[in-house]
Rosetta silent file (secondary structure, phi, psi, omega in degrees, C-alpha in Angstrom):
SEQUENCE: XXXXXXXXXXXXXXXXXXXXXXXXXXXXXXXXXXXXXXXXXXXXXXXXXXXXXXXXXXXXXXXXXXXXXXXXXXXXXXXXXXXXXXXXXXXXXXXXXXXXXXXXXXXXXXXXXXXXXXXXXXXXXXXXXXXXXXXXXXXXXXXXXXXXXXXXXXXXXXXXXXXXXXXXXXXXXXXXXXXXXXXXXXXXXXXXXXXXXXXXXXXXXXXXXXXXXXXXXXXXXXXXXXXXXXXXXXXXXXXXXXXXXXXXXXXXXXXXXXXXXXXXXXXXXXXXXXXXXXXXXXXXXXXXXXXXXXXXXXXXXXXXXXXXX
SCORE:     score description
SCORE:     0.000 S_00000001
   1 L     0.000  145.267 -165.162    0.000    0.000    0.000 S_00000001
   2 L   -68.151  156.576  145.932    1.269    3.408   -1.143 S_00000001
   3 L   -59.368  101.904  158.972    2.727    6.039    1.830 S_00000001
   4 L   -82.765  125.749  177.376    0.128    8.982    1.449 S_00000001
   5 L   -81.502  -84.213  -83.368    1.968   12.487    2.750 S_00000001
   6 L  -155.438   75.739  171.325   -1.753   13.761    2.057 S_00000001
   7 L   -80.510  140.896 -177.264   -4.615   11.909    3.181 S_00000001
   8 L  -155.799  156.577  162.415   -8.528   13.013    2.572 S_00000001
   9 L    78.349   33.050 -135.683  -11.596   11.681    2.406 S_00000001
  10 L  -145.960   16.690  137.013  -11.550    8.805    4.740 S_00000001
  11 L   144.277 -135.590  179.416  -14.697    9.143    6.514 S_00000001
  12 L   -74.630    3.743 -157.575  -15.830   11.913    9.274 S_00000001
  13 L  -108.633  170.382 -162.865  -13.062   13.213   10.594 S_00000001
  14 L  -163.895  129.719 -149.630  -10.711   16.116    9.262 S_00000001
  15 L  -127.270  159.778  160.062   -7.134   17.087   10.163 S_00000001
  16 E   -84.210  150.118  171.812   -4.726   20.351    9.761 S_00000001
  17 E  -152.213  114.983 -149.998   -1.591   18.870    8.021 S_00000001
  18 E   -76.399  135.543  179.947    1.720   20.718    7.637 S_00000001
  19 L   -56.772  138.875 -162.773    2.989   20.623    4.050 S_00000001
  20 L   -86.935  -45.478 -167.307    5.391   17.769    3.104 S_00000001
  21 L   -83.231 -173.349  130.214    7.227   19.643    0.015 S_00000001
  22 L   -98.340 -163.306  144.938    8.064   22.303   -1.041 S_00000001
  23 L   -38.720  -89.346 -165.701    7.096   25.479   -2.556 S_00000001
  24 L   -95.870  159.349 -171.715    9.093   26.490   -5.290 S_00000001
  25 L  -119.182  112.699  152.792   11.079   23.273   -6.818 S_00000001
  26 L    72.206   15.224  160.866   14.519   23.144   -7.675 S_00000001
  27 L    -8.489  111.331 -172.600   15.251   27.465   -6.967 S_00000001
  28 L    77.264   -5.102 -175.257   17.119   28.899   -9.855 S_00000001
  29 L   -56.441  -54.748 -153.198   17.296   25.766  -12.024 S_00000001
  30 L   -90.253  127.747  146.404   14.713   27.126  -14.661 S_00000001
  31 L   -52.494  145.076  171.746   15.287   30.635  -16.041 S_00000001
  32 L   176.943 -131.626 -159.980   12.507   32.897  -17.110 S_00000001
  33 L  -120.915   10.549  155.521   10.634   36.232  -16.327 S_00000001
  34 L   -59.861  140.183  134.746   10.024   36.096  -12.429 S_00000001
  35 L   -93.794 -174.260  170.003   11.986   37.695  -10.249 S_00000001
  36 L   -99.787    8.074  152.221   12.900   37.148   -6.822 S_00000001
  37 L   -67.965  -32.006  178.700   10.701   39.497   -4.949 S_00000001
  38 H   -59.783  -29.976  161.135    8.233   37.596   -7.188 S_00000001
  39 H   -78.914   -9.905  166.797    9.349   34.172   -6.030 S_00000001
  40 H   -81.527  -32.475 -157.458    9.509   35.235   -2.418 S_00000001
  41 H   -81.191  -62.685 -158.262    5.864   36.703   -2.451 S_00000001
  42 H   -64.901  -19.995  177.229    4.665   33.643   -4.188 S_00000001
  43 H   -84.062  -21.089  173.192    6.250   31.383   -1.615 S_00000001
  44 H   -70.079  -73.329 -169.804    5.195   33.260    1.124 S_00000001
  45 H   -73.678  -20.644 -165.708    1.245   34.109   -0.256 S_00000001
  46 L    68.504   17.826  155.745    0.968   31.298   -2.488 S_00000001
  47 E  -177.515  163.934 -158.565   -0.025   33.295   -5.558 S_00000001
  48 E  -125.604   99.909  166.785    1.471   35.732   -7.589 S_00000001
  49 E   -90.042  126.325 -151.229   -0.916   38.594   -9.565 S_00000001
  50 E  -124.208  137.748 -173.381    0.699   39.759  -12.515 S_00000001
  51 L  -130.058    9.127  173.014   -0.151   42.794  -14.534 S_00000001
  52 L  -119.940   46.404 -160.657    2.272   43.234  -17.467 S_00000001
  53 L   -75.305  -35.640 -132.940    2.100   39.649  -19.517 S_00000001
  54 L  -145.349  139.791  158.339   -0.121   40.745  -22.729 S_00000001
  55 L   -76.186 -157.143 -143.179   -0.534   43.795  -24.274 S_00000001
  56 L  -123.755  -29.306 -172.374   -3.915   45.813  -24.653 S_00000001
  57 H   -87.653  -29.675  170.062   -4.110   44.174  -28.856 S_00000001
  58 H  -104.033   13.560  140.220   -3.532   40.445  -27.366 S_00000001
  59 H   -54.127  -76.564  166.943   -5.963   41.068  -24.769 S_00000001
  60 H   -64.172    2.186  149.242   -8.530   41.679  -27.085 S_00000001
  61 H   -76.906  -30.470  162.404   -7.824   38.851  -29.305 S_00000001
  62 H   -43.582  -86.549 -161.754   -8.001   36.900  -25.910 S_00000001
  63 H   -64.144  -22.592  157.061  -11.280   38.115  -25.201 S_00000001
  64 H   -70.583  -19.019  149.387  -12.782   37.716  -28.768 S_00000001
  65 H   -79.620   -7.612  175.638  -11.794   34.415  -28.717 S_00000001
  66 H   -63.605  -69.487 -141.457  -13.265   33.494  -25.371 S_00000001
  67 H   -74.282   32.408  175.593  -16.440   35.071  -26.291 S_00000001
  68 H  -104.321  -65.987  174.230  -16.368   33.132  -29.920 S_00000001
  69 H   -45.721  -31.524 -161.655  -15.750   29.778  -28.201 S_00000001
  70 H   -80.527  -71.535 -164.514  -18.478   30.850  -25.926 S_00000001
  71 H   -52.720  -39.252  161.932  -21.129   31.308  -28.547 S_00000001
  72 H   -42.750  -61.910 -148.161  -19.647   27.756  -30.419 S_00000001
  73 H   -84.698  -23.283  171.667  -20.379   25.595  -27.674 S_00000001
  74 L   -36.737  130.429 -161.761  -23.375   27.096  -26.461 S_00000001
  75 L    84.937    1.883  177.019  -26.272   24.847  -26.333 S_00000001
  76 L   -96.932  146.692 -173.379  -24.133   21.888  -26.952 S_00000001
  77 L  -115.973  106.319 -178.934  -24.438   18.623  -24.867 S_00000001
  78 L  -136.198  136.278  158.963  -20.647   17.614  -24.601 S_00000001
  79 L   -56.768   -0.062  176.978  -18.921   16.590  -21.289 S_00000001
  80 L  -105.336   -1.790 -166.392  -16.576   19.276  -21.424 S_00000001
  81 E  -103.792  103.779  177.848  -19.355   22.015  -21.745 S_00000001
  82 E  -100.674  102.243  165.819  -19.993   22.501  -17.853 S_00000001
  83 L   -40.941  143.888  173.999  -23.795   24.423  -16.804 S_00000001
  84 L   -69.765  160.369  172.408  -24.444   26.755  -14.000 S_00000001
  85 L   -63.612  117.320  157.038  -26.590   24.772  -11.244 S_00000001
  86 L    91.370   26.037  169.740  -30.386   25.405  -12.285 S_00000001
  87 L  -153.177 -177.537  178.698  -29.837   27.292  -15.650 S_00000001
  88 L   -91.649   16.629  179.480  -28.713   26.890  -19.066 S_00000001
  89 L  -109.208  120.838 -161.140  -25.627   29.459  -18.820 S_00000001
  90 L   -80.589  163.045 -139.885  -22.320   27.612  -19.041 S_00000001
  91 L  -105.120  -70.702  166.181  -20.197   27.803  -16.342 S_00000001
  92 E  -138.357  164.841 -169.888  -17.246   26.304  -18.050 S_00000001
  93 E  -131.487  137.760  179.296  -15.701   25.066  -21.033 S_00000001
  94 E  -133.375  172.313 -178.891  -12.385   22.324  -20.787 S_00000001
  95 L    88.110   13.675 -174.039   -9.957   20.725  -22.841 S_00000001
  96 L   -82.140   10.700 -148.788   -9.500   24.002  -24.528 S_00000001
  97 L   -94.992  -44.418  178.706   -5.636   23.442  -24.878 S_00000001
  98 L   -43.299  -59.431 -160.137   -6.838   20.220  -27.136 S_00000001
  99 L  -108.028  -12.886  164.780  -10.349   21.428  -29.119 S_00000001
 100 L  -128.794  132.860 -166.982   -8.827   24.755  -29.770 S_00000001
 101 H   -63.418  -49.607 -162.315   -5.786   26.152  -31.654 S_00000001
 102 H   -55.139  -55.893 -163.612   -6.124   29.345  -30.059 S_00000001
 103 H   -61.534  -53.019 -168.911   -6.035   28.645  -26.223 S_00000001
 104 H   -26.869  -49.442 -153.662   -3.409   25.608  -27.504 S_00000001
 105 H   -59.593  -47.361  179.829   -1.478   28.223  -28.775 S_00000001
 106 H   -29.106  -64.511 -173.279   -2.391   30.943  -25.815 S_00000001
 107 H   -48.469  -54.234 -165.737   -1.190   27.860  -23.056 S_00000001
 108 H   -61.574  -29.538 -171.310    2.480   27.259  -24.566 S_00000001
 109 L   -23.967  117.171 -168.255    3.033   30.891  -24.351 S_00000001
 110 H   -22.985  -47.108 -147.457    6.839   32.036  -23.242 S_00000001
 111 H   -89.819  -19.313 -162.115    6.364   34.030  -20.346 S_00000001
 112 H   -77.020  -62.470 -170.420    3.485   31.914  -18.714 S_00000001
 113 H   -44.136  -60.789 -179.860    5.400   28.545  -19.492 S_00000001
 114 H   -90.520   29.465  151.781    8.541   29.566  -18.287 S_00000001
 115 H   -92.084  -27.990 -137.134    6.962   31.353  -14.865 S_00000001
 116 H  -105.975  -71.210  151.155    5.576   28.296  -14.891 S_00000001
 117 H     1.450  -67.100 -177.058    9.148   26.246  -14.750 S_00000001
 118 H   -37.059  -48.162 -155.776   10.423   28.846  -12.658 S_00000001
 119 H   -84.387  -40.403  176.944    7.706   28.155   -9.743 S_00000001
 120 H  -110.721   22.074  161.737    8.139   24.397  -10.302 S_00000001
 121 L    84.870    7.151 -169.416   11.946   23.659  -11.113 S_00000001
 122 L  -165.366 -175.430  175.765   11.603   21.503  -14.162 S_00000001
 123 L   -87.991  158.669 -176.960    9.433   21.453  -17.505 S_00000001
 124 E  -110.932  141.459 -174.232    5.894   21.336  -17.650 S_00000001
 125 E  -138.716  177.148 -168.346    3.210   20.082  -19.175 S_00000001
 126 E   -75.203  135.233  179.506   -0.838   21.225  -19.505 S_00000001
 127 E  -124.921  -43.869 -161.146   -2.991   18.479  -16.721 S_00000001
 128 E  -155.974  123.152  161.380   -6.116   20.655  -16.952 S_00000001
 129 E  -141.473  172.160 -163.746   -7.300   23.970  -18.890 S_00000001
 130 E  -161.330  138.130  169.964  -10.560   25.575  -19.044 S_00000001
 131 E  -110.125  174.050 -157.997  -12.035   29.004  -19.812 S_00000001
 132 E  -158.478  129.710 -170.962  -14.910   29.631  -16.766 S_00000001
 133 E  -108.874  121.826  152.090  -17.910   31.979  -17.340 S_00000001
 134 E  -139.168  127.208 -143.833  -19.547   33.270  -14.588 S_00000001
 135 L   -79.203 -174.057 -174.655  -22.553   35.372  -15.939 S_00000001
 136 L   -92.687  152.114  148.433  -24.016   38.883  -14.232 S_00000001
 137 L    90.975  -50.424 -134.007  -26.894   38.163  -12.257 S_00000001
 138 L  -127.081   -9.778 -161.050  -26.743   34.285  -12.502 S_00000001
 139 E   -82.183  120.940  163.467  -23.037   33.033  -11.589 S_00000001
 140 L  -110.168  178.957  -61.755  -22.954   31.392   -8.918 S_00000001
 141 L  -156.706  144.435  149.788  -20.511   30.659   -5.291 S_00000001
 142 E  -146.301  110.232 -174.813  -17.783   28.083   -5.290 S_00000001
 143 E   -41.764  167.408 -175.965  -17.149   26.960   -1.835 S_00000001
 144 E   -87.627  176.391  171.107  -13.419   27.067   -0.639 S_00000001
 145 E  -162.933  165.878  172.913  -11.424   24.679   -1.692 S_00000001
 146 L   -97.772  157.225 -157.211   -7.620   23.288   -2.447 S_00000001
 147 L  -103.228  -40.989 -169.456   -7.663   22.564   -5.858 S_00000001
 148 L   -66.802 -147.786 -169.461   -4.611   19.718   -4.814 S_00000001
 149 L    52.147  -65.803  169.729   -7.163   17.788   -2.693 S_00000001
 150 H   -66.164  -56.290 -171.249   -9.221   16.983   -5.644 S_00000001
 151 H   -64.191  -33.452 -177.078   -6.562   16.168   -7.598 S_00000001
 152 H   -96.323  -37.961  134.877   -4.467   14.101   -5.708 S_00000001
 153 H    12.245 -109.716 -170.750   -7.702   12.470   -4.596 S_00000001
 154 H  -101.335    2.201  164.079   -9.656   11.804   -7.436 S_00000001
 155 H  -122.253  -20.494  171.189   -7.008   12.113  -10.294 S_00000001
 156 L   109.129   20.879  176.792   -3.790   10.789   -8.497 S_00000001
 157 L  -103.902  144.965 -150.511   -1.582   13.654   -8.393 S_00000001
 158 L   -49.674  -45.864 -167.397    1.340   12.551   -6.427 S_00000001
 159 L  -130.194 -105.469  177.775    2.560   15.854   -4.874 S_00000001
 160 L  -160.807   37.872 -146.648    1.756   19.654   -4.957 S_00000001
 161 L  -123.467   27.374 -178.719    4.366   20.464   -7.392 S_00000001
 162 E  -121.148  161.701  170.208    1.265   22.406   -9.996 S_00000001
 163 E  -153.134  121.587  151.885    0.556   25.570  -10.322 S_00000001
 164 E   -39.364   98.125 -157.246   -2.715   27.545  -11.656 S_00000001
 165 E  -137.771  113.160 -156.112   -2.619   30.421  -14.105 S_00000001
 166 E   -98.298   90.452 -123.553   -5.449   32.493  -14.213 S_00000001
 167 E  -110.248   76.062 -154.684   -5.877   34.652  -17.368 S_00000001
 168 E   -53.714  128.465  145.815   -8.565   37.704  -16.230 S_00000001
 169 L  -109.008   21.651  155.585  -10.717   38.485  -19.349 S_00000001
 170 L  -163.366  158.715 -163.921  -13.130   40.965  -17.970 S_00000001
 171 L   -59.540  154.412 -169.057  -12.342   43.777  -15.341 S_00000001
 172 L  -100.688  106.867 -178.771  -12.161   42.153  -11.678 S_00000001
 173 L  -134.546  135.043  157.793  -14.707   44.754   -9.208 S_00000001
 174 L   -41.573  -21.376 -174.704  -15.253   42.967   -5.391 S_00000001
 175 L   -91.419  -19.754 -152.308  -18.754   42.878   -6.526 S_00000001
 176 L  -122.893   23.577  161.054  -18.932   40.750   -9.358 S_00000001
 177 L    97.591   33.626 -171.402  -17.739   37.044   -7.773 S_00000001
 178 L   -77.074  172.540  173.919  -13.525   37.409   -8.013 S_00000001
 179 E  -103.352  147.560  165.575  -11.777   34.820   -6.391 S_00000001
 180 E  -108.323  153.747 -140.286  -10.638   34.839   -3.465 S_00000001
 181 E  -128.770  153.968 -172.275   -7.505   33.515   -1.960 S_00000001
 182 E  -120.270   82.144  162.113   -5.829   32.684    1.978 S_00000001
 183 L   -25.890  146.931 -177.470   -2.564   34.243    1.738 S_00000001
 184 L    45.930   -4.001 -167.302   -0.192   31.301    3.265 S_00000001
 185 H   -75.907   -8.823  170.029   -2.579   28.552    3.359 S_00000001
 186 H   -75.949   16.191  177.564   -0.910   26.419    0.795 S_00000001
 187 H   -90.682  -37.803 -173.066    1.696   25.927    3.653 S_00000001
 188 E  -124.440  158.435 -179.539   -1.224   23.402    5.395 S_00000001
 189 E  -121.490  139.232  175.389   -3.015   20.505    3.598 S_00000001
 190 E   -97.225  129.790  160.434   -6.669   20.232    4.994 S_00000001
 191 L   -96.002  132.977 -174.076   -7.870   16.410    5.129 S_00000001
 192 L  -109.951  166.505  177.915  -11.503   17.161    4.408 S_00000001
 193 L   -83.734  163.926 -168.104  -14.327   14.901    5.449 S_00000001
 194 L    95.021  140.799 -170.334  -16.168   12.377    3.542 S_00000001
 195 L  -123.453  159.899 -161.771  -15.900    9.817    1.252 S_00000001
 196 L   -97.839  121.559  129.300  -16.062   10.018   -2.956 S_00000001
 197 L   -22.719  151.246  160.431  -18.374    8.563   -5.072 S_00000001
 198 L   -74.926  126.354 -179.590  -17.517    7.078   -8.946 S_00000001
 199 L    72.609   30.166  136.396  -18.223   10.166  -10.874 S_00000001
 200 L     0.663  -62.285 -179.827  -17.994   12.499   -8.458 S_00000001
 201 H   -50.789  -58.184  179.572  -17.132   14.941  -10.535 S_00000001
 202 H   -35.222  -38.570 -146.022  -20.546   15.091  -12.853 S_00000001
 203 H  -107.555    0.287 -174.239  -22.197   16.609   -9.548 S_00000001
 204 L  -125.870   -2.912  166.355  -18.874   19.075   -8.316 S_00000001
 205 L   -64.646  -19.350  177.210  -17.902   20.608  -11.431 S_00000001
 206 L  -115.534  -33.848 -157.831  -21.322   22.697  -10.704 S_00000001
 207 L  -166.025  127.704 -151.897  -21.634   22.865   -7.232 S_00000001
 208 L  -117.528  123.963  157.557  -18.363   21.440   -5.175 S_00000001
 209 L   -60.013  -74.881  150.285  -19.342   19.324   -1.850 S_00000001
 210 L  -113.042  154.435 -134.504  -16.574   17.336   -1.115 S_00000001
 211 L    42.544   31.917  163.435  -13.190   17.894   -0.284 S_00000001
 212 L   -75.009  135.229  158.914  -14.436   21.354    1.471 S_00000001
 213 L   -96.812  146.924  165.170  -12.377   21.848    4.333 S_00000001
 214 L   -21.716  169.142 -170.699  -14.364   21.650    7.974 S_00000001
 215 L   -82.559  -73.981  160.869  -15.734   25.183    9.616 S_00000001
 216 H     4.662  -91.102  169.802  -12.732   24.304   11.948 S_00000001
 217 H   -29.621  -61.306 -144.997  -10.056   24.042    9.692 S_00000001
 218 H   -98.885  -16.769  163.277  -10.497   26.565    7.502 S_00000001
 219 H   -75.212  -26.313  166.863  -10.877   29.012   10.260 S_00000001
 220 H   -75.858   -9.260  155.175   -7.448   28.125   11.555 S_00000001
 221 H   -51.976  -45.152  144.705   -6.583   29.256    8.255 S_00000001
 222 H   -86.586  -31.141  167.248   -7.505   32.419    8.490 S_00000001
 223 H   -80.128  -10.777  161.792   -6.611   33.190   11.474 S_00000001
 224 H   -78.205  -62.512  174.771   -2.657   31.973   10.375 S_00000001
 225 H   -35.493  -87.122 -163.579   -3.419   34.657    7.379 S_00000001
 226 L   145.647   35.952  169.902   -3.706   37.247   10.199 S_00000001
 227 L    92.136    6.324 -160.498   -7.599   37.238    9.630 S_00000001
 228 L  -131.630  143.874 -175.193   -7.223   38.446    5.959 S_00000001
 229 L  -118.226  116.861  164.498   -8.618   37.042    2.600 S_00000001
 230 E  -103.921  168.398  179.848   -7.270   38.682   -0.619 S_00000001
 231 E  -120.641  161.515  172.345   -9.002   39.076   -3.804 S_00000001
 232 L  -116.821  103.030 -176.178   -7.964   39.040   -7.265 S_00000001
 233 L  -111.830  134.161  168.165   -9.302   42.159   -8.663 S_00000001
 234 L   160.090 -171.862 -174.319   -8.159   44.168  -11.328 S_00000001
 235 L   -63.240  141.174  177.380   -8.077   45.142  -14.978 S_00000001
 236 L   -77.413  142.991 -177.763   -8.450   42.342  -17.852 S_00000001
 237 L   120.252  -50.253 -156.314   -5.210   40.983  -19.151 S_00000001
 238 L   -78.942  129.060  178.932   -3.719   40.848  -15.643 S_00000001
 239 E   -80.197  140.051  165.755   -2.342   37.005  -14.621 S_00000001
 240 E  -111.717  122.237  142.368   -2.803   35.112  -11.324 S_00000001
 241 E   -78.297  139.334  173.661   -0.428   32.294  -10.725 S_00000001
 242 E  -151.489  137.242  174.827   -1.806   30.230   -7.421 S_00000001
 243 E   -69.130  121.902 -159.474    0.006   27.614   -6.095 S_00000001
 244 L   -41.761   -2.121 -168.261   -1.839   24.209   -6.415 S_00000001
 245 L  -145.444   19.524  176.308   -2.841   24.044   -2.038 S_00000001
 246 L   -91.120  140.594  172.956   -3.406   27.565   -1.944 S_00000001
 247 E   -79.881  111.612  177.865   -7.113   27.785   -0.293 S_00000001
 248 E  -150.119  179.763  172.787   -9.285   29.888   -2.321 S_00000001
 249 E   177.353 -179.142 -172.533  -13.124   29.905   -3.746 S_00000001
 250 E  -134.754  134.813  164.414  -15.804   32.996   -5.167 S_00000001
 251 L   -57.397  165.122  164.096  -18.680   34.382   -4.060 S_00000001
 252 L   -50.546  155.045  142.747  -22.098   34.582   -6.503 S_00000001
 253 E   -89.043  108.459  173.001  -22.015   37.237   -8.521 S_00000001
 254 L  -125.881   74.247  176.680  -25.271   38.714   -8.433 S_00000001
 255 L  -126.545 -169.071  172.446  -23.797   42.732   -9.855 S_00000001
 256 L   -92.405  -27.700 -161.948  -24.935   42.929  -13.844 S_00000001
 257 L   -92.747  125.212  158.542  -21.312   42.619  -14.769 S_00000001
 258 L   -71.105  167.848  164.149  -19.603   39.020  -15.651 S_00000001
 259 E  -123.045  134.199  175.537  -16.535   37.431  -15.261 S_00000001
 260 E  -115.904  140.721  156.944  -14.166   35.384  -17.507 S_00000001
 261 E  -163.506 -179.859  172.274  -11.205   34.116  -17.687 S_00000001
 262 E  -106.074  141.641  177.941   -8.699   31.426  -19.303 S_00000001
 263 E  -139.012  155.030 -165.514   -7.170   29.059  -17.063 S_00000001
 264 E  -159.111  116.577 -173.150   -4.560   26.259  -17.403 S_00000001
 265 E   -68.399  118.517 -144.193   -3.306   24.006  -14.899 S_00000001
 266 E  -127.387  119.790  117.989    1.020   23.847  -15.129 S_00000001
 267 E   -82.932  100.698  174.425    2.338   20.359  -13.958 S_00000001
 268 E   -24.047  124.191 -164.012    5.423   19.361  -13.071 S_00000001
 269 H   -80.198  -30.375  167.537    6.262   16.653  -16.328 S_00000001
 270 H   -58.894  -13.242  161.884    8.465   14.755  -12.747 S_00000001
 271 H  -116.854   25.977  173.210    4.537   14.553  -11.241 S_00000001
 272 L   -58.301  170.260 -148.637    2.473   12.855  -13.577 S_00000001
 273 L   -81.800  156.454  175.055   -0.507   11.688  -12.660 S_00000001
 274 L  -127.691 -161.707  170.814   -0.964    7.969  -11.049 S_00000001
 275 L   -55.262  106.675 -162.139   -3.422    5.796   -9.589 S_00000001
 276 L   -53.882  144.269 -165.574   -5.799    8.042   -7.637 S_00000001
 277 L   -80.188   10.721  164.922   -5.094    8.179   -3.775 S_00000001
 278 L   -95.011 -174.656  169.746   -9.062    7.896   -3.023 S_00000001
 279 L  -114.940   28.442 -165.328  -11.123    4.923   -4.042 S_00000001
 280 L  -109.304  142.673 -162.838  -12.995    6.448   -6.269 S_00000001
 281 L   -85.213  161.999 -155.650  -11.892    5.556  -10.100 S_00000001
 282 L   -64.541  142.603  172.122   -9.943    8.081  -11.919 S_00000001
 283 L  -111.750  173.029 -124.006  -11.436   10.832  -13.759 S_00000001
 284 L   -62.004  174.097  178.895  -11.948   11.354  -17.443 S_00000001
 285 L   -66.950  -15.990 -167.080   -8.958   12.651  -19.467 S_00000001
 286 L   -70.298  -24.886 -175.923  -10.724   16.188  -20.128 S_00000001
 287 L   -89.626  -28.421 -157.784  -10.414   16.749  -16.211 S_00000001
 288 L  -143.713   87.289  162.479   -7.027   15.081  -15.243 S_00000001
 289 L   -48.167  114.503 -149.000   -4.507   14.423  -18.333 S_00000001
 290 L  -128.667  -19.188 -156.195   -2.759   10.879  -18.548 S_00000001
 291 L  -111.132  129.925  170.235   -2.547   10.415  -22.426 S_00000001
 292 L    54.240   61.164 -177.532    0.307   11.226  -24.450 S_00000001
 293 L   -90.520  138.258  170.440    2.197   13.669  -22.313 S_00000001
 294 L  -160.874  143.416 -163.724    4.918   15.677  -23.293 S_00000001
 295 L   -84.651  164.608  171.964    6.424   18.771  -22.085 S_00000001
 296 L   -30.022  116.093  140.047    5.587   22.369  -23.226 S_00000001
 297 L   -78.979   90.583 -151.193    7.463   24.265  -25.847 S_00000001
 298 L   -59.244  137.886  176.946    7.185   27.968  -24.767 S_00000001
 299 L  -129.909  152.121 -167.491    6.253   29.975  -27.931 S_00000001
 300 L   -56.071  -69.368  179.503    7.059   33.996  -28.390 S_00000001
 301 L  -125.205  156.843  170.905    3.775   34.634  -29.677 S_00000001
 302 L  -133.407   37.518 -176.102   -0.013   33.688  -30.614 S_00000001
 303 L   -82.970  -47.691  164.879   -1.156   36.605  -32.585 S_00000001
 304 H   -38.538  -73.918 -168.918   -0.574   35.808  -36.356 S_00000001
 305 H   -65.809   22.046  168.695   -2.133   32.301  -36.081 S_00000001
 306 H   -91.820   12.149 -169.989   -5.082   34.046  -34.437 S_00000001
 307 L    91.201  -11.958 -152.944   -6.159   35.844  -37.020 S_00000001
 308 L   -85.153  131.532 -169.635   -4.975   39.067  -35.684 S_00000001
 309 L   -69.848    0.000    0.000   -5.146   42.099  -38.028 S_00000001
């Protein structure tokens, strides 16, 4: 039977658990466009907000390609086209690295890939992307959660050696559902309560249940923050990196204005994924990637083969 550093889901009960790894992997190996207040903040906060990736002409080709994908798949019954809970307005769309040239190209991009190196010490490859909708009016709450929980869970990945990179496509206001994040909290692993169902997933991709940490828990969490929950608010264009055990989740948006963004999941290519550490069987490839892995070639640009005038 394997050693689990990171146990969850193993019936009522729910532990604090000091992180086994580290942060950043392998410090100075990979070159790229961090610095080192930026790798101290991120090791310290567990995300990194970035506001000078993309220029104001590959923004908007960003955002005309969201909302172009958006109008494609609308109304489509696909497993990668994920609904809000009680309406027809999609929530998210995944697998865009795959089903679309654009994001494909958009993911390999230089500076993201090799921030993405940087934070984990080795090359990288794509595990999960998605662009995420969350309408005016209608978007609803996602409880907090570690994103690593689920993953090492219910897809197998062995350590906490990912990192999230969040690509803001409409302005960020406190009102309109940004997410929010627990400055240091990827520093503790929460064992949440509960046990997983097969297909899990079908029912937490809209409205996430299990592998919630405890009332408990998540309060000692905040109170190790110093009481304080940041948000990531700002101007479209601007990048979040969040370390894969950083604690974060979003309020509803009930303001008129939505939010978008593109996001793509960075794995260490030294942590592919293995036999998940729950009992629940693994899930599909559009959520966890297993097939035909290879790492990332960071490319300069994706404006020509967009179309861009």
């Amino acid at each position: 039977m394997r050693n689990d550093l990171y146990p969850s889901r193993l019936g009522n009960d729910a532990e604090l658990i000091e992180r086994k790894d580290p942060v950043i992997y392998n410090r100075g190996k990979m070159e790229g466009p961090l610095s080192t207040k930026d790798l101290d903040s991120y090791e310290d906060n567990g995300f990194l907000m970035l506001d000078d990736v993309f220029s104001d002409e590959e923004v908007n080709i960003m955002t005309d390609q969201l909302n172009d994908t958006l109008a494609k798949e609308k109304g489509k019954k696909s497993d990668t086209v994920v609904l809000e809970p009680e309406s027809e307005e999609v929530r998210s769309i995944f697998e865009v690295h795959k089903n679309n040239d654009f994001f494909s190209r958009l993911a390999s991009n230089e500076h993201l890939v090799k921030a993405a190196q940087q934070l984990l010490g080795s090359e990288v490859y794509i595990t999960q992307s998605r662009i995420n909708f969350k309408p005016g009016f209608s978007g609803k709450e996602f409880y907090w959660h570690s994103d690593f929980e689920t993953w090492h869970v219910e897809d197998g990945m062995p350590k906490p050696r990912a990192v999230s990179c969040s690509i803001i496509l409409t302005d960020n206001y406190e009102y309109n559902g940004p997410l929010m994040l627990i400055p240091g909290s990827h520093k503790w692993y929460v064992s949440c309560p509960g046990e997983t169902p097969d297909a899990n997933y079908e029912q937490s991709l809209q409205k996430q249940e299990l592998g919630v940490p405890d009332a408990e828990n998540l309060t000692k969490l905040f109170e190790k923050a110093g009481k304080q929950i940041d948000t990531a608010t700002g101007k479209k264009g601007m990048v979040l990196f969040f370390e894969s055990n950083t604690m974060h989740g979003s309020a509803g948006n009930i303001s008129p204005l939505p939010r978008s963004n593109a996001f793509f999941v960075y794995n260490s290519i030294e942590n592919q994924l293995v036999e998940p550490y729950g009992n629940a069987k693994p899930r599909p490839e559009f959520l966890a990637n297993r097939e035909n892995i290879k790492p990332l070639e960071p490319q300069k640009t994706f404006k020509e083969k967009a179309g861009a005038k």
